[in-house]
TITIDO-143482 format. One line per field, with one value per residue (C-alpha): residue number from 0; residue in three letters; x, y, z. Coordinates in steps of 0.02 Angstrom, whole numbers, plus 50000, padded with zeros to 5 digits. Layout:
<recs>
num: NUM; ...
residuo: ALA; ...
c1: X; ...
c2: Y; ...
c3: Z; ...
</recs>
This chain:
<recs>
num: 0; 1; 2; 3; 4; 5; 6; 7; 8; 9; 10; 11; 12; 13; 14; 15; 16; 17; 18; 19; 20; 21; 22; 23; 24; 25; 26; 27; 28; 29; 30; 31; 32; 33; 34; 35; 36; 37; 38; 39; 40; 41; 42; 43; 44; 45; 46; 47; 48; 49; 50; 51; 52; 53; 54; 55; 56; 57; 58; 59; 60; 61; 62; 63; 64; 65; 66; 67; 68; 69; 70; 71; 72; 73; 74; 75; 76; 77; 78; 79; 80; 81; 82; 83; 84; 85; 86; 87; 88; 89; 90; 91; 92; 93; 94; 95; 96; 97; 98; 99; 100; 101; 102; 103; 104; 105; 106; 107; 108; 109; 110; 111; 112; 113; 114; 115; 116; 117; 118; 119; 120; 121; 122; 123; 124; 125; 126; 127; 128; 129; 130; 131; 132; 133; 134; 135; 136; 137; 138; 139; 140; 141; 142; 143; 144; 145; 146; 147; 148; 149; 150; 151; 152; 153; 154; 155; 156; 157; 158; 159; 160; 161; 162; 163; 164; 165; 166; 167; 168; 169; 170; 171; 172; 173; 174; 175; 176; 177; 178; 179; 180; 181; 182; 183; 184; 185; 186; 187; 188; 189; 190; 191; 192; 193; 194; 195; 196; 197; 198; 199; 200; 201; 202; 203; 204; 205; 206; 207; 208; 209; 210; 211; 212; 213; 214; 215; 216; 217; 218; 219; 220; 221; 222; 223; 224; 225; 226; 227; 228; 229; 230; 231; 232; 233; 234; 235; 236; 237; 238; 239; 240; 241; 242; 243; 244; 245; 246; 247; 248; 249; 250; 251; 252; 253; 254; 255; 256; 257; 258; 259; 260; 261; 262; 263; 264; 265; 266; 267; 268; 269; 270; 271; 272; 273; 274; 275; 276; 277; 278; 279; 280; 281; 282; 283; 284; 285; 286; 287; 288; 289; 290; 291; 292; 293; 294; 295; 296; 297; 298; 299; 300; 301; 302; 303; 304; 305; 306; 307; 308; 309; 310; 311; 312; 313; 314; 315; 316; 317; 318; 319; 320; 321; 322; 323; 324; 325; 326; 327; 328; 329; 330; 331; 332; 333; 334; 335; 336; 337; 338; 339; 340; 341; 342; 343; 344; 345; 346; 347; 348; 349; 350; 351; 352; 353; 354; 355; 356; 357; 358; 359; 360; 361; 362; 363; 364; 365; 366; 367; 368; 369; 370; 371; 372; 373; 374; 375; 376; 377; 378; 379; 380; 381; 382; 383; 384; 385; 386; 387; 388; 389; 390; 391; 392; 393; 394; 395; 396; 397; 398; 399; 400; 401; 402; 403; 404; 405; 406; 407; 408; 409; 410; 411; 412; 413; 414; 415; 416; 417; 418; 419; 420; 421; 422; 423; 424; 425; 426; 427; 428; 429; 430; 431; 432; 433; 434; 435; 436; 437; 438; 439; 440; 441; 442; 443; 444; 445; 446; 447; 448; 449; 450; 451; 452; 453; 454; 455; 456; 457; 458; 459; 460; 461; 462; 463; 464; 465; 466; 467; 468; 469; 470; 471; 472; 473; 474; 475; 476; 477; 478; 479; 480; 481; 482; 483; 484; 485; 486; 487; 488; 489; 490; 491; 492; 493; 494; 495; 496; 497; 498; 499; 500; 501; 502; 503; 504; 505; 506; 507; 508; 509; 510
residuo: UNK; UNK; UNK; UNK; UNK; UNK; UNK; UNK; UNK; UNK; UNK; UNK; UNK; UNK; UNK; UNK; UNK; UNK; UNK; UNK; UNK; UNK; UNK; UNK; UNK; UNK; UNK; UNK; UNK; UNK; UNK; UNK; UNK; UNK; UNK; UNK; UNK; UNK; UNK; UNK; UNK; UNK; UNK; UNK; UNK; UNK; UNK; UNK; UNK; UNK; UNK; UNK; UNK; UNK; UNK; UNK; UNK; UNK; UNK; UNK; UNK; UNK; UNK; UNK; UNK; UNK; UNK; UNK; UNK; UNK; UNK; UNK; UNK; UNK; UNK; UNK; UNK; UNK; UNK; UNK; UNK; UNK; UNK; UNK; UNK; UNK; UNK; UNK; UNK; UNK; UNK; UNK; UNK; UNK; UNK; UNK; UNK; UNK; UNK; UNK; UNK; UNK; UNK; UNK; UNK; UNK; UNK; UNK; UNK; UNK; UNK; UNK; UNK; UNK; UNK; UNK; UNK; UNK; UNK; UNK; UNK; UNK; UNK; UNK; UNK; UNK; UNK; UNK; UNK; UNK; UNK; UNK; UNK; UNK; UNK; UNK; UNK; UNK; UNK; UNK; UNK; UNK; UNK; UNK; UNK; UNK; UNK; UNK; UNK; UNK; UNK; UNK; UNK; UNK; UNK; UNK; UNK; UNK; UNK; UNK; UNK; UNK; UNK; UNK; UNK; UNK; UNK; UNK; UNK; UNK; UNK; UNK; UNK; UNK; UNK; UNK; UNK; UNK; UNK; UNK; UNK; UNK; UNK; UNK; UNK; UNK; UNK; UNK; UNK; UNK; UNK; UNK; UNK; UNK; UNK; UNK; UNK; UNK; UNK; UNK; UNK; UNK; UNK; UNK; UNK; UNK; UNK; UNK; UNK; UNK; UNK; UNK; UNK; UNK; UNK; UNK; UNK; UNK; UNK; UNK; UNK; UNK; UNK; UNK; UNK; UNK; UNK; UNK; UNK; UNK; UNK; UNK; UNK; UNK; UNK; UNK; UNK; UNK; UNK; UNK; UNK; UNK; UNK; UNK; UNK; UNK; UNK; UNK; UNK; UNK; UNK; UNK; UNK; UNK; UNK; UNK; UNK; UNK; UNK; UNK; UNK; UNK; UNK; UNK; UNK; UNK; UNK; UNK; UNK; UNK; UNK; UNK; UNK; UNK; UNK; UNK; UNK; UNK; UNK; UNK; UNK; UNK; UNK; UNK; UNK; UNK; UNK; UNK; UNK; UNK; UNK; UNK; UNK; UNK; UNK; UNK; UNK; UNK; UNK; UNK; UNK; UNK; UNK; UNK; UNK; UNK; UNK; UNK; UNK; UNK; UNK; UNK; UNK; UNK; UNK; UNK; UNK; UNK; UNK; UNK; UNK; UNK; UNK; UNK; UNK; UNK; UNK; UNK; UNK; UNK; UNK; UNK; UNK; UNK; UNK; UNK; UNK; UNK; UNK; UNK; UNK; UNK; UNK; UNK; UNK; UNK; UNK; UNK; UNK; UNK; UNK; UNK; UNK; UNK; UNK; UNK; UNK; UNK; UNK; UNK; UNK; UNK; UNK; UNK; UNK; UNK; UNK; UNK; UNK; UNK; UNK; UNK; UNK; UNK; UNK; UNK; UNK; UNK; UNK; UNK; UNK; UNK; UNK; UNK; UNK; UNK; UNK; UNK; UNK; UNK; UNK; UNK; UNK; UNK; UNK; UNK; UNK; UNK; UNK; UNK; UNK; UNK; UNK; UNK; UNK; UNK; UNK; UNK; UNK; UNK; UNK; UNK; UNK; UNK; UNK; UNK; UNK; UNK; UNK; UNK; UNK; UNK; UNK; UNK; UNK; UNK; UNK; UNK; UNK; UNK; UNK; UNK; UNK; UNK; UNK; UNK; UNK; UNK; UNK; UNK; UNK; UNK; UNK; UNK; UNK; UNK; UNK; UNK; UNK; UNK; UNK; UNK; UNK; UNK; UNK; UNK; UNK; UNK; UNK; UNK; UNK; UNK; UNK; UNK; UNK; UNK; UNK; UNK; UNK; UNK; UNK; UNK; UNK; UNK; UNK; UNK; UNK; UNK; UNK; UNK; UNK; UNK; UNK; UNK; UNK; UNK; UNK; UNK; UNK; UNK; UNK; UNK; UNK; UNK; UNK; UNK; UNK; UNK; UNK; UNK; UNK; UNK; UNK; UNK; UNK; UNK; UNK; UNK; UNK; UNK; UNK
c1: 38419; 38342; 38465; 38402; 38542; 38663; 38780; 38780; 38839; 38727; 38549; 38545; 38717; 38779; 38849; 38956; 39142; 39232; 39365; 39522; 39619; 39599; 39480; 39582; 39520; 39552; 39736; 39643; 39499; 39634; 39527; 39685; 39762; 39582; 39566; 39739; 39730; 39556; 39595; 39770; 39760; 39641; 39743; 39691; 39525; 39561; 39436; 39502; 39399; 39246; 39287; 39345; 39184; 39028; 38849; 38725; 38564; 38502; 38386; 38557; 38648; 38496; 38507; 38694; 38629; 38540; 38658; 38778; 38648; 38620; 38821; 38823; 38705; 38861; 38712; 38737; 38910; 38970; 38906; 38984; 39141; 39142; 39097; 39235; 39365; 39306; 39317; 39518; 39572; 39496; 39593; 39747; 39697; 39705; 39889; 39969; 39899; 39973; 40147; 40175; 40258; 40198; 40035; 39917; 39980; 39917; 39762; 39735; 39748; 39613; 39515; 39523; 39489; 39335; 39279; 39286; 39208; 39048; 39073; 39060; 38939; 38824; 38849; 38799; 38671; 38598; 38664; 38588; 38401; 38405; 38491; 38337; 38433; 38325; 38417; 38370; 38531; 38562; 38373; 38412; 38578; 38480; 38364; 38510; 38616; 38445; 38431; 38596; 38655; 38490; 38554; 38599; 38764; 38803; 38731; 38831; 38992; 38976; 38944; 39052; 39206; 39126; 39131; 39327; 39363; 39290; 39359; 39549; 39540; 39500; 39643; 39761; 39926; 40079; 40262; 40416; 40585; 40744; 40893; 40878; 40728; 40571; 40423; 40230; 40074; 39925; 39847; 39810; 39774; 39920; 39975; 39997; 40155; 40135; 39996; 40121; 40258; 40154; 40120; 40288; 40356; 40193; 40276; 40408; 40285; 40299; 40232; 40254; 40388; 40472; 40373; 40478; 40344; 40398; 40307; 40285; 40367; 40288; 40235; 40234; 40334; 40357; 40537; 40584; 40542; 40373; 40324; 40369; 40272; 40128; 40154; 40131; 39994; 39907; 39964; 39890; 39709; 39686; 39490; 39493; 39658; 39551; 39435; 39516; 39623; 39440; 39380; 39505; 39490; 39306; 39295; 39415; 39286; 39178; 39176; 39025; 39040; 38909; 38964; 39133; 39089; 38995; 39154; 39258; 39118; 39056; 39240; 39205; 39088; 39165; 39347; 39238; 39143; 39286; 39392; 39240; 39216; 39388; 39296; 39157; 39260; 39372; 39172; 39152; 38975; 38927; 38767; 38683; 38636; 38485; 38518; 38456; 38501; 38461; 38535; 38415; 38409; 38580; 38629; 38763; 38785; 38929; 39022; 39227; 39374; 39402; 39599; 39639; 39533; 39637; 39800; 39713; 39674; 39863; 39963; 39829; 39743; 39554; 39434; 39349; 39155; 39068; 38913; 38800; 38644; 38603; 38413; 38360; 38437; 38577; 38719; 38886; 38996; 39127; 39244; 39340; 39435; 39601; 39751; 39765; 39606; 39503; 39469; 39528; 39494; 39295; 39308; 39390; 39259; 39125; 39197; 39218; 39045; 38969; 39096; 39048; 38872; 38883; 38963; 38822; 38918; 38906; 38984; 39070; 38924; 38785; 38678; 38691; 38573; 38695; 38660; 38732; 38856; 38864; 39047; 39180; 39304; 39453; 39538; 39684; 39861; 39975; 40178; 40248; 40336; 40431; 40355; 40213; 40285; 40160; 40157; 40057; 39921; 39901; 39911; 39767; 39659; 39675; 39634; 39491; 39435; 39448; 39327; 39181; 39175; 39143; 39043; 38870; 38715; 38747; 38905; 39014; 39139; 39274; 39412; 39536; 39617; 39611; 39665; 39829; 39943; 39873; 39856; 39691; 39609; 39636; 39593; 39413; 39385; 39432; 39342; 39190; 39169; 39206; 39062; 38965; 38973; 38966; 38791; 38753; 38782; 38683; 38813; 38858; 39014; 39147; 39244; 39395; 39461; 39539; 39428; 39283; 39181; 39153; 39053; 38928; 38899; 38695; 38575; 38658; 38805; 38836; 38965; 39038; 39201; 39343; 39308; 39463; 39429; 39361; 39480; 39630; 39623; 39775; 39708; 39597; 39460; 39455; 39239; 39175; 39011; 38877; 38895; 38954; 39160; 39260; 39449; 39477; 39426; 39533; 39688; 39640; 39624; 39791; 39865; 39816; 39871; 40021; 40042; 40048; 39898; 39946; 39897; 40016; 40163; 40124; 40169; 40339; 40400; 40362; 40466
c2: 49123; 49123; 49228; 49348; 49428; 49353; 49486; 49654; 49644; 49509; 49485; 49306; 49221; 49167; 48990; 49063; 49107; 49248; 49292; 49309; 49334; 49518; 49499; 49523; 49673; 49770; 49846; 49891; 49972; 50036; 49985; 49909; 50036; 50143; 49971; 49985; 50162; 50150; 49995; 50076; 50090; 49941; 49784; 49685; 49662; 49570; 49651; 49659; 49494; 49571; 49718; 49587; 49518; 49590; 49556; 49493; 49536; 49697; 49673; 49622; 49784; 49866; 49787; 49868; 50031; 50073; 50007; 50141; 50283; 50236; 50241; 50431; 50471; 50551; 50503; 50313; 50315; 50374; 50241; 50101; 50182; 50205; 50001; 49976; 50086; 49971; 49815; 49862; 49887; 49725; 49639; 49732; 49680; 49484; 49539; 49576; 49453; 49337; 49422; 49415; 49267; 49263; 49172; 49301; 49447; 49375; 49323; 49500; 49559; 49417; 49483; 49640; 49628; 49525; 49675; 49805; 49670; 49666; 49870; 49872; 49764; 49835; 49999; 49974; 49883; 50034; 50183; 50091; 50077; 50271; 50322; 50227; 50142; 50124; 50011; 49834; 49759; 49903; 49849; 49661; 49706; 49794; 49661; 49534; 49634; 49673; 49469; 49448; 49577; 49513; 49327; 49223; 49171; 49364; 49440; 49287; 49352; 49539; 49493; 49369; 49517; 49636; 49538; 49495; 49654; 49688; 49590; 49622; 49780; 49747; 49638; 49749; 49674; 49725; 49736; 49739; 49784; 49743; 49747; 49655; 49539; 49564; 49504; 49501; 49484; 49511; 49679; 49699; 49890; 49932; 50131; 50166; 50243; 50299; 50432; 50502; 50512; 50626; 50734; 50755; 50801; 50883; 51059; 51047; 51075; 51253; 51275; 51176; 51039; 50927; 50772; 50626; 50505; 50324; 50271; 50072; 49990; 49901; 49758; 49782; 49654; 49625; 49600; 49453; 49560; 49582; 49447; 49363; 49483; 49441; 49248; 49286; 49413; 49257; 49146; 49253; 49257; 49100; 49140; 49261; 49212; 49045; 49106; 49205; 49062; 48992; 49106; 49100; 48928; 48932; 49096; 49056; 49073; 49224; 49319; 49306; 49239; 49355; 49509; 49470; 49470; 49620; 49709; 49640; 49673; 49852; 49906; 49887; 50028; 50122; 50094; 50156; 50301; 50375; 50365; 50455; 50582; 50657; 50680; 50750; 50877; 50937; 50952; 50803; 50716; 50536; 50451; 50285; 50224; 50127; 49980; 49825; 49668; 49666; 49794; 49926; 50124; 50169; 50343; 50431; 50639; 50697; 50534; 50522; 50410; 50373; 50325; 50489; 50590; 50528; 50564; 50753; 50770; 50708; 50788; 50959; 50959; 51009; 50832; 50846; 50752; 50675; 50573; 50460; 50387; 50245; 50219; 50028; 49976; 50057; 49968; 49995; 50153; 50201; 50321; 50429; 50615; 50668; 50572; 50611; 50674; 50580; 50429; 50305; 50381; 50399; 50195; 50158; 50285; 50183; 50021; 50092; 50137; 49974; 49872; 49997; 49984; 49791; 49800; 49916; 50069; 50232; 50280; 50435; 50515; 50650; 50538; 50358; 50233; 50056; 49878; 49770; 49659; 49491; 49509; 49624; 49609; 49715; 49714; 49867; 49849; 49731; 49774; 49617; 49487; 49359; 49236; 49250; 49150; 49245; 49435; 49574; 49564; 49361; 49405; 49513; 49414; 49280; 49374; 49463; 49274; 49241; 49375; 49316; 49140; 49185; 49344; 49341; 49463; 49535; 49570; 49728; 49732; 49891; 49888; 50016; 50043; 49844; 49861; 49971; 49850; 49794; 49887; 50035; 49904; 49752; 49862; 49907; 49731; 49650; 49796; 49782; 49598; 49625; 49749; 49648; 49495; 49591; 49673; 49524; 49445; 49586; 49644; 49817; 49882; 50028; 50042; 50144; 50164; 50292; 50207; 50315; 50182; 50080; 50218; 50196; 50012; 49998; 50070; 50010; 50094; 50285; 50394; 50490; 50609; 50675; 50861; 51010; 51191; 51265; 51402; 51308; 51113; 51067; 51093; 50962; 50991; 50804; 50821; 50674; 50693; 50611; 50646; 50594; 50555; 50730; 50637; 50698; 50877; 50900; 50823; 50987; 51107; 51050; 51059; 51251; 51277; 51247; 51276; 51100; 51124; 51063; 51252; 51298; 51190; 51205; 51403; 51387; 51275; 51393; 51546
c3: 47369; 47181; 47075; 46939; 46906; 46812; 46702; 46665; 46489; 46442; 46499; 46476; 46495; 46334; 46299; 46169; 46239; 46229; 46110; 46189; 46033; 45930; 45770; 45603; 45561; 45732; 45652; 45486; 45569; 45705; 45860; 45912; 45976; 46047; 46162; 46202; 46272; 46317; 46432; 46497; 46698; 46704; 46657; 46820; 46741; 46592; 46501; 46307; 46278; 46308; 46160; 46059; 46072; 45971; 46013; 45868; 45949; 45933; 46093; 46177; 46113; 46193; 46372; 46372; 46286; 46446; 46572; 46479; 46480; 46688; 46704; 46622; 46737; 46880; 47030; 46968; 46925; 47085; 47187; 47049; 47055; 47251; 47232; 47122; 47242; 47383; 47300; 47214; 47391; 47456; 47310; 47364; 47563; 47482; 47381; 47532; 47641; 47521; 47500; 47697; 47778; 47938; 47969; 48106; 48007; 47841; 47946; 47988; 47821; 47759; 47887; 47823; 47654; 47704; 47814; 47644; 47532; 47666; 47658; 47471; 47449; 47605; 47509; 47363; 47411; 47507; 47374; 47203; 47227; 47286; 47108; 47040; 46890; 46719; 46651; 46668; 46711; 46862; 46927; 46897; 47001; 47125; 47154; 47174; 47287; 47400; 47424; 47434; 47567; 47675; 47658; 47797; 47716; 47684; 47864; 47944; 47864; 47891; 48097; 48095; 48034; 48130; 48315; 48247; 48238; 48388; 48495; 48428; 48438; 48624; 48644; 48797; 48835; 48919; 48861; 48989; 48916; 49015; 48942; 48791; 48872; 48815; 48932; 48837; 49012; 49002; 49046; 49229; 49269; 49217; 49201; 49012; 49009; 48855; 48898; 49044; 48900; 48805; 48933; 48972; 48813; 48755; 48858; 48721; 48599; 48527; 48324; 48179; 48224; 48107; 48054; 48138; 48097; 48032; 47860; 47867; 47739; 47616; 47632; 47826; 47860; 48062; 48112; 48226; 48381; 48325; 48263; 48433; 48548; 48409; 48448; 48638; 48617; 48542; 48651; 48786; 48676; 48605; 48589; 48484; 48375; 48366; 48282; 48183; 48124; 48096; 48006; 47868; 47833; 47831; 47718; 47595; 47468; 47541; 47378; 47277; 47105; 47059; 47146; 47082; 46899; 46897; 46984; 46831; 46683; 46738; 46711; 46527; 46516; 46645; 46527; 46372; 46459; 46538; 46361; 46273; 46394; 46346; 46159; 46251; 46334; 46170; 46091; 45998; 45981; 46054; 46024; 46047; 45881; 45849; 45802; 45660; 45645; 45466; 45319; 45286; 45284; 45357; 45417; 45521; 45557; 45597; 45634; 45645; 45658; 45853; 45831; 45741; 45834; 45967; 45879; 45872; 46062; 46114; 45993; 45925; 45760; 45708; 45701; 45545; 45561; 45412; 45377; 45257; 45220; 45125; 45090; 45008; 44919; 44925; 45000; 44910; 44956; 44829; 44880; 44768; 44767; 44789; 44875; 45058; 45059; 45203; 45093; 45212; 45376; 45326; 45266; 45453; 45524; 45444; 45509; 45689; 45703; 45669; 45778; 45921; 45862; 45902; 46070; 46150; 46157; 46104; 45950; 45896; 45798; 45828; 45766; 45676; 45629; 45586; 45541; 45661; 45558; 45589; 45537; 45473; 45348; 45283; 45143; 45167; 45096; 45143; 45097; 45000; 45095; 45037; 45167; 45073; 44920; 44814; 44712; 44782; 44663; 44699; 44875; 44848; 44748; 44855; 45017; 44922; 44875; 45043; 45107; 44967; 45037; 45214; 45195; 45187; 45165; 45334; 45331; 45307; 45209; 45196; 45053; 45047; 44876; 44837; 44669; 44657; 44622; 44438; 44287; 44287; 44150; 44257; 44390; 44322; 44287; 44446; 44525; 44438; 44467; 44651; 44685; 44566; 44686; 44852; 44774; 44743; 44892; 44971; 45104; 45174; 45091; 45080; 44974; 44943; 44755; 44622; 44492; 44467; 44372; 44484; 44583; 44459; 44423; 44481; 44617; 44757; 44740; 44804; 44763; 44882; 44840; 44940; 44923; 44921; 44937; 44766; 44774; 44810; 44732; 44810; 44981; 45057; 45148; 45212; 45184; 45104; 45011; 44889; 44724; 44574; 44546; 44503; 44492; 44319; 44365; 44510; 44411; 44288; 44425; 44518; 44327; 44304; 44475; 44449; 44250; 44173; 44062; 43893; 43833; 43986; 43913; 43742; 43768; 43856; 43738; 43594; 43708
</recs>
């Protein structure tokens, strides 16, 4: 059987592995903790390599784009989730069979787990191609699981459970209890006595009873009883217990890799959707940006920072959206305005998007347009540690140096007031020669600063300012917006707020 499919987050396998370990710049950025919570209920899958993980190709971002936009669709989910129900309890089927000690009860319980994996797979098999997926990776599926559920090996494995089944359900024996001996025959026309015992006590009957039921324990162990009426029961059917001693050593290895790995990887949009559908709900905006691999004309409406947002949803709080657009060749943002203003949420907002960009996802944002980085780096603060053998401004420098020799044109690049530990002259020195390199160097860039020169150093820098309410300067508005820096303003406006004008002292010194 030729397979075509071979992923559902990539369309041609890539060589490349995956990154197990967090990128640097996940704490900074604070996708740390949205993976964390996004992932939370789903640990069996091992999927964090995967978002640690960003695609470089936009035509790859693409291929995931529309297996996303098939998975909103609830006609298409439903059947992947139903596939995903099916194949968790199979897995759970293969956890117990393995916790049990005794061998024809864990045989049953392979058994049954191969029985739902034939179910799942039969299922969606049937269910997908009459959702009529878009996307090219749901077709590709499609197509797979249409050769594979009419394969020989796959057909011979669904009969072969089936006629097991089958045949032990069939299997009729008789039990006679003396005393404490305990006699296992075969069936021979027997009455059932247990059909007269119902009728007996069913006059008794009279309403709602109390529920004497027993719940099995779990795992469902036997106890020594059991398991040795079992043993005879076999003994007594050695055709059918053949084979299904058999068949679990022939179909050790029944699950399809294939199958398999779409089970694990379609949990990663599944994880994402599900997380961003609680935004959806509280009104928030999602889009699918379009995507370059190249920095050009970059634009986002209504964007917002996923991890605080967050924060807002679980503990209450307004989400406040904001946007930008940078046309060639603009490439530098310098943000300015008021402490505590939004500053730092828009630069991990802008960060967010374009790692989300780059794994194929949608991305908090009406609308967005984003270059898709072929890396990210942070520079926020660091507290001073003594490990580090070196001062805070040495630590930064060095970190900053650090950044310039592996960034290149297509990179982005977010620093978050980089230069607060120096004097403001050092500061607009250091600062200027930074920009000046990254311009040069022709890479994306936020950056975050209370110097206002530097949000006028050339053409591809644009200022954008932390706004407060124009009647009140001391209250943020947490807006960011192009135009020119206004620091020195607001310091006057707080200052007449609250009387600290020189005019303001001047007069109550001369009372």
């Amino acid at each position: 059987m030729e397979k075509t499919f071979q992923s559902i987050l990539f369309e041609d396998r890539r060589a490349g592995e995956l990154r197990a370990a967090e990128p640097t710049f996940f704490s900074d950025l604070r996708l740390d903790a949205v993976v964390e919570e996004l992932l939370s209920g789903r640990e069996e899958y091992d999927l964090a390599p995967f978002f640690h993980t960003p695609l470089r190709e936009p035509g790859e971002v693409t291929y995931r784009q529309e297996v996303a936009r098939d998975l909103e669709r609830g006609e298409v989910r439903e059947v992947v989730e139903d596939f995903a129900r099916r194949m968790r309890a199979m897995r759970e089927c293969l956890s117990l069979a393995g916790k049990l000690h005794h061998e024809l009860q864990k045989q049953r319980w392979f058994l049954d787990a191969a029985g739902v994996y034939c179910e799942a797979v039969r299922s969606l098999a049937r269910e997908l191609p009459q959702r009529e997926p878009a996307s090219r990776g749901l077709r590709a599926l499609s197509d797979y699981l249409a050769g594979y559920a009419g394969s020989e090996e796959f057909s011979g494995l669904e009969e072969e459970v089936r006629a097991l089944r089958e045949d032990l359900a069939g299997v009729v024996y008789t039990v006679h209890i003396r005393g404490n001996r305990v006699r296992v025959d075969a069936y021979e026309g027997e009455e059932d006595y247990g059909d007269e015992i119902e009728r007996v006590f069913a006059r008794f009957a009279r309403g709602a009873v109390k529920d004497h039921r027993v719940h099995f324990r779990d795992p469902p162990e036997l106890s020594h009883v059991e398991e040795r009426i079992l043993e005879l029961v076999a003994r007594l059917n050695p055709d059918v217990f053949g084979r299904l001693n058999g068949f679990c050593r022939r179909r050790r290895d029944y699950l399809d890799e294939t199958v398999a790995a779409f089970d694990r990887e379609v949990q990663f949009y599944l994880a994402y959707l599900e997380y961003a559908g609680r935004f959806r709900e509280a009104g928030l905006p999602f889009c699918y940006p379009e995507v370059s691999e190249e920095v050009g004309e970059t634009r986002v409406e209504e964007g917002f920072d996923l991890a605080l947002a967050a924060s807002f949803l679980r503990e209450g709080g307004s989400v406040v959206k904001n946007g930008f657009h940078l046309r060639h060749p603009e490439r530098i943002l310098v943000v300015t305005g008021p402490n505590q203003g939004g500053k730092t949420t828009f630069a991990r907002m802008v960060g967010q998007l374009h790692y989300l960009a780059s794994l194929g996802l949608p991305v908090p944002a009406a609308e967005a347009h984003l270059h898709i980085p072929d890396a990210i780096f942070t520079h926020f603060e660091r507290e001073e540690g003594v490990e580090r053998l070196r001062s805070k401004l040495e630590d930064d420098l060095v970190r900053l140096h650090e950044i310039l020799r592996e960034a290149t044109g297509e990179s982005l690049v977010v620093l978050n007031e980089s230069f607060s530990s120096t004097t403001l002259e050092d500061a607009v020195r250091i600062g200027t020669d930074l920009l000046g390199r990254i311009e040069r160097l022709g890479a994306l860039c936020v950056c975050v600063t209370f110097i206002d020169e530097l949000a006028t150093l050339g053409e591809e820098t644009v200022s954008m300012v932390g706004t407060v309410d124009p009647e009140d300067p001391s209250v943020r508005t947490f807006r960011i917006v192009r135009r020119p820096p206004e620091g020195l303003a607001y310091a006057l406006a707080l200052a007449r707020k609250y009387g600290l004008t020189y005019e303001d002292l001047k007069r109550r010194v001369k009372r």
